[in-house]
N, C-alpha and C positions, 0 to 999 in steps of 0.2 A: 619585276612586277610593273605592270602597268598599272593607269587609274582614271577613274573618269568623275569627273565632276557634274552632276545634275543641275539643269536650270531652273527645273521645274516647283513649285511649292507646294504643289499637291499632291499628298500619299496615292493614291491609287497610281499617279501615272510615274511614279519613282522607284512601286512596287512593280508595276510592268514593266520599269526598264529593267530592273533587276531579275526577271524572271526571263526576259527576252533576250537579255546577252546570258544570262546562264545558259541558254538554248542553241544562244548563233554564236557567240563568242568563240573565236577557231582560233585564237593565239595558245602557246606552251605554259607562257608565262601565266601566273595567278592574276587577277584584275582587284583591284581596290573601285570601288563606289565608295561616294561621297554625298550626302543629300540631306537637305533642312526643309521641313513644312511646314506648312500653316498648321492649326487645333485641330486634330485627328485623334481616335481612338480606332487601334487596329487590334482586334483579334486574332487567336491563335486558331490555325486551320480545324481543331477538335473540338472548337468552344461552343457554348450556346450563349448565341447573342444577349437575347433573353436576360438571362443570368449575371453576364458579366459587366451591366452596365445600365448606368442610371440616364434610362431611355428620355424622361421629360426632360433633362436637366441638356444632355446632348441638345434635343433639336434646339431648348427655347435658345442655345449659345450659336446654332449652327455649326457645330465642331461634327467634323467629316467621318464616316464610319467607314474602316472594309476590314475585310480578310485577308489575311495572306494564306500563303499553300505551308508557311513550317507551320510545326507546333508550338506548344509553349502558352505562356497566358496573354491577356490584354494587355496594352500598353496607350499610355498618352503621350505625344507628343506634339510642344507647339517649338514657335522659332526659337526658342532655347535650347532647340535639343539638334542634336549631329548625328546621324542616322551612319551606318557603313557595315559595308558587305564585301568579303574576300568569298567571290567565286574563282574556284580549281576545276583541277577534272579531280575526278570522283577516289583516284589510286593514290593522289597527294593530300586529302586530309583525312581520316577517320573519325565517322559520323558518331557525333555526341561530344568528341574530344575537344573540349569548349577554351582548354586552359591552351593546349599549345595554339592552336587559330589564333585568340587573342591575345597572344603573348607581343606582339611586335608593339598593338595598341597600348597594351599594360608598361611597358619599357620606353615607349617615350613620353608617358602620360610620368612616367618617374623621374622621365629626364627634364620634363617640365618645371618638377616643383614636386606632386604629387604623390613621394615618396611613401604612401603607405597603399598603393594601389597591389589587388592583388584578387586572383580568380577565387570564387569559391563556391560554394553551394553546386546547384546541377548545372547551369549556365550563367551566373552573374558575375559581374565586378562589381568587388567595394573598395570602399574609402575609409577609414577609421571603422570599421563595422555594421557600414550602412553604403546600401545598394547603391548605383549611381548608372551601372548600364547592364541590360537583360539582351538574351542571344539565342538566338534557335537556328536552326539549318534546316534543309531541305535537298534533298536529290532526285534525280530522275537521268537515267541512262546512266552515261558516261560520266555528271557533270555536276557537281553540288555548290552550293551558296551557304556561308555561314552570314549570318547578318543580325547587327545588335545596336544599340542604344548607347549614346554618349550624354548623361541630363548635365551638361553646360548651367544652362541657367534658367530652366526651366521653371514655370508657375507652380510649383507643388503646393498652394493653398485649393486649386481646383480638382488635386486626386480622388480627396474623400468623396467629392461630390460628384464623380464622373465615374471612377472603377467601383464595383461591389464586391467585398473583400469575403470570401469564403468564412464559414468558420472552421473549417480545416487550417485554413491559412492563418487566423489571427490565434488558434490555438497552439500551432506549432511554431509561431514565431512569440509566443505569449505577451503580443500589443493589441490595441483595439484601433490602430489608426495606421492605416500606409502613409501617410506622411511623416510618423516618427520616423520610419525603416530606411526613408530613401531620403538622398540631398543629391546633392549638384555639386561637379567635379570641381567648379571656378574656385570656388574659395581655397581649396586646397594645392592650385595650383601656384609657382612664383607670381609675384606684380604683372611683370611684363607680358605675361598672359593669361591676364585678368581681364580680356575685352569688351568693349560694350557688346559687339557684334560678333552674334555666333559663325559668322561669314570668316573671323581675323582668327578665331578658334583653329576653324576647319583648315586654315591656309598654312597654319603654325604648325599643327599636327603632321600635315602633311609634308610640309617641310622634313619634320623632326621623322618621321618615317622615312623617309630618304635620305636625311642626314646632308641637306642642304642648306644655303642661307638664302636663296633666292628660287622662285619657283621655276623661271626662266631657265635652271640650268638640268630640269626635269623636262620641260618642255616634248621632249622625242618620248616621253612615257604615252605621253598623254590618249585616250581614245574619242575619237571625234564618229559623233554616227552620223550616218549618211538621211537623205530624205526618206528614202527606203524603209533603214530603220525606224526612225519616226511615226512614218506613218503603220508599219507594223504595231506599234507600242501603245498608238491609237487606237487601234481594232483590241486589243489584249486588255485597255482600259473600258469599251467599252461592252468587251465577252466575258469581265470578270471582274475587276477591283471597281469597277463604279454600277456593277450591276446588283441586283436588290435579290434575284435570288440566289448567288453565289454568297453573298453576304448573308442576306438573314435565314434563306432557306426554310423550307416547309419542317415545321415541327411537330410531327402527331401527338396523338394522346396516349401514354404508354399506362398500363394496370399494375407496373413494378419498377422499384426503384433499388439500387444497388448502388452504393458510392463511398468511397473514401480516398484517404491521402496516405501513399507512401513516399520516407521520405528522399530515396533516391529515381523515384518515377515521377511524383507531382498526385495531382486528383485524378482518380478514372471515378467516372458519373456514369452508370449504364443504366438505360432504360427500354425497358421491354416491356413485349405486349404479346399476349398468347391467346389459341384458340383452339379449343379442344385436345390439350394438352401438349401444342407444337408452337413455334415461335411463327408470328404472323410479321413481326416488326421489333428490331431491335438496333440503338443507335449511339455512340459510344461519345460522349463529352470530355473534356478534360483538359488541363494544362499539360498531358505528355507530349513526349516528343514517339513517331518514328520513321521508320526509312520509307516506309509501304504506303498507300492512303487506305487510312482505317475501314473506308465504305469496303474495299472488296472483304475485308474480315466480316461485316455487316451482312453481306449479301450470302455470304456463305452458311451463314448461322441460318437464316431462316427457311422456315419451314422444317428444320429439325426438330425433334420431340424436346421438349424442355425436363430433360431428364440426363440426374447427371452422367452414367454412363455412355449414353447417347450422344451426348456434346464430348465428353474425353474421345469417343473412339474418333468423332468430327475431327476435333481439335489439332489432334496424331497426325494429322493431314499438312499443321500447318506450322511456322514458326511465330510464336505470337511476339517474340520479342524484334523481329521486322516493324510491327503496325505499332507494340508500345514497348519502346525500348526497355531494357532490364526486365519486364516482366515475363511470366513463366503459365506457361498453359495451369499447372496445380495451383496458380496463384488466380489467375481466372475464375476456373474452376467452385474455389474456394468463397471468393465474390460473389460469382450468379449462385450459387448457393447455399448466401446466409454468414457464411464464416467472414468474421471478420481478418482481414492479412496484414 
């Protein structure tokens, strides 16, 4: 395994480098990233900005906004937090399979101290029963990125006030506060890595992943990108993680609403808009995860009759559990239709 360390502290250009070695990255070996930033709240590529986020509270702090391309829900992080992404090629991990990817994480997070660290739910790790790092993946071609969240030590008096918590969510987890649900790994780790600095975190981790005592004797791991790369990673920040319509995106006015939570998919939020009995515009929200980008699912629906064996015989056409994983065309179906699933 190789790994590379990010200098940078800003989420948009940590999510481009991330997106850009998943792309150019030609070695056999898996690659570890490693990356801390500044106050950001990032999106899951299926979200509505809108929704998931207490938009006044954001600017008046300056805390950075984008999107990335997985799925999954919103997240905060500031420099308490340890960001890290295992990109493969695409035949070495199996998309969704959250537990074995971060098992290497989970196992030296135990050998730290941490001893009650362990995968659960559809992509998190906890700590005594409370969240501590969220994970989503993404693929394209040959090449996938699993990349998730480490809350070190992170501000969680600022969650309430920056995420907007579904009531799907506070229903199925039966609290009325994301800060009860979630803490920070520090306290549960031994003393000696107890840091001030999420910098001496990241170094120990990485150690403790290679099973070193000195970084120096990883040294030949390590990935160094060229100017090349760089300025590639520049153009990708500025065609997408720091651009305003990739992030907030045009959001029309839909005449129908369809939405719930299941608990091995997350929320689908579908809104549509119809005209003379055909779909004119329809567009799919949500914390899922899947392999496909849900627009082409989008583009296909419209202009179909919005009738439901019209849309089944459409649907026959496609795998819906590509665009949201686990789910099933009759489960669709049953959604645009009223039924509750």
């Amino acid at each position: 395994m190789r790994y590379h360390i990010m200098e940078s502290r800003d989420i948009r250009k940590n999510l481009a480098t991330e997106e850009y070695l998943m792309n150019h990255y030609a070695g056999n070996e898996p690659l570890l990233l490693l990356y801390i930033q500044e106050p950001c709240v990032i999106i899951g590529r299926n979200q509505n900005v809108y929704e998931e986020i207490n938009q006044t509270y954001v600017q008046q702090k300056k805390i950075t906004i984008t999107r990335r391309t997985s799925g999954g829900g919103a997240v905060y992080d500031d420099l308490g937090n340890l960001s890290f992404s295992f990109v493969t090629k695409k035949d070495q991990t199996v998309f969704g399979e959250y537990k074995t990817v971060t098992s290497p994480i989970v196992q030296a997070l135990k050998n730290m101290g941490a001893t009650t660290v362990e995968a659960s739910g559809r992509n998190d790790l906890y700590v005594d029963g409370m969240k501590f790092s969220g994970n989503a993946m993404y693929t394209k071609k040959n090449r996938l990125y699993s990349h998730g969240t480490l809350m070190y030590d992170v501000d969680l008096s600022v969650l309430d006030k920056i995420l907007t918590v579904s009531k799907e969510k506070i229903e199925s987890k039966a609290t009325k506060s994301v800060r009860k649900s979630v803490t920070n790994i520090k306290p549960y780790l031994s003393p000696e890595f107890q840091y001030v600095q999420t910098e001496d975190f990241r170094d120990a981790l990485l150690k403790e992943l290679y099973h070193v005592t000195d970084l120096a004797e990883i040294e030949d791991k390590k990935l160094v990108l060229t100017s090349a790369d760089k300025q590639k990673i520049s153009e990708l920040v500025n065609d997408r993680y720091g651009n305003d319509e990739w992030i907030y995106g045009e959001t029309p006015v839909f005449t129908l609403t369809r939405r719930t939570r299941i608990p091995s998919i997350g929320i689908i939020d579908i809104r549509l808009a119809t005209k003379k009995g055909k779909i004119t515009d329809i567009r799919f929200f949500g914390d899922f995860f899947g392999q496909k980008n849900i627009r082409e699912l989008e583009e296909s629906l419209k202009g179909q009759p919005f009738l439901y064996e019209s849309l089944k015989t459409k649907l026959n056409e496609v795998n819906i559990s590509e665009y949201i994983t686990h789910f099933s065309m009759e489960g669709l179906l049953d959604l645009l239709f009223g039924e509750v699933v």
